[in-house]
N, C-alpha and C positions, 0 to 999 in steps of 0.2 A: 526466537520467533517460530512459530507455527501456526502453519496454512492447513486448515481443516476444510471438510468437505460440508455444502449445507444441511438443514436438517427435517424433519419431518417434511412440508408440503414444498420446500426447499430444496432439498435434495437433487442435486443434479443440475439445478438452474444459479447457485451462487457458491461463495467460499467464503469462509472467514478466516481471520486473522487474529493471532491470539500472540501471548507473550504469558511468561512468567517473570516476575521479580521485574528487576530494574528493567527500563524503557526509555529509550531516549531520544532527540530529532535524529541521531546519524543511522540509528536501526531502522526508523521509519522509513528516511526515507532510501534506506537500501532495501529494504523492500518491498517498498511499492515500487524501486528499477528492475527488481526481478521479476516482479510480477508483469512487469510492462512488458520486458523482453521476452518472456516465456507466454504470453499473450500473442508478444507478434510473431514468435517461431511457429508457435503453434497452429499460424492461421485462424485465431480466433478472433473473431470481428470485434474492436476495442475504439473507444474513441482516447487519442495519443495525448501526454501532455498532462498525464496525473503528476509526476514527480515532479514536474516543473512547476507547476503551482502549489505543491503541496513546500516546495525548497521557497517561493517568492510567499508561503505565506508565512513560515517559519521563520523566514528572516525580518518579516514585517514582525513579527510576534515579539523577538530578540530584541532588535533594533527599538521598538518601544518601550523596555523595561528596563532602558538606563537612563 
C-alpha cells in the first residue's frame, strides 16, 4: 500500500492511495483505519466512519456472491 501526495492543481489539498500487485478487502480496509487514525491525531478536520462502511459494504459485497 502507498499513500502519495496529490498532484498538479491538487497538490496539497488530497492524497492518494495506490497499491502494487495483489489487493485485497483486509488491505483496504487497514487502510483506510490508518488513515482514519492518523487524520484524527493529526487534528485534521474528517468526517468519521469511512472504515465502518467501507467493512458494511464489503460484507454486503461477500455475503451476495454465494
Amino acid at each position: 500500500m502507498s499513500l502519495g501526495n496529490g498532484l498538479s492543481k491538487l497538490s496539497g489539498k488530497v492524497f492518494r492511495i495506490g497499491h502494487l500487485g495483489d489487493f485485497n478487502d483486509l488491505m483496504l480496509v487497514a487502510t483506510l483505519g490508518g488513515i482514519e487514525m492518523a487524520l484524527g491525531r493529526s487534528g485534521i478536520p474528517h468526517q468519521a466512519g469511512g472504515t465502518l462502511a467501507a467493512r458494511q459494504l464489503l460484507k454486503e459485497k461477500n455475503t451476495n456472491s454465494f
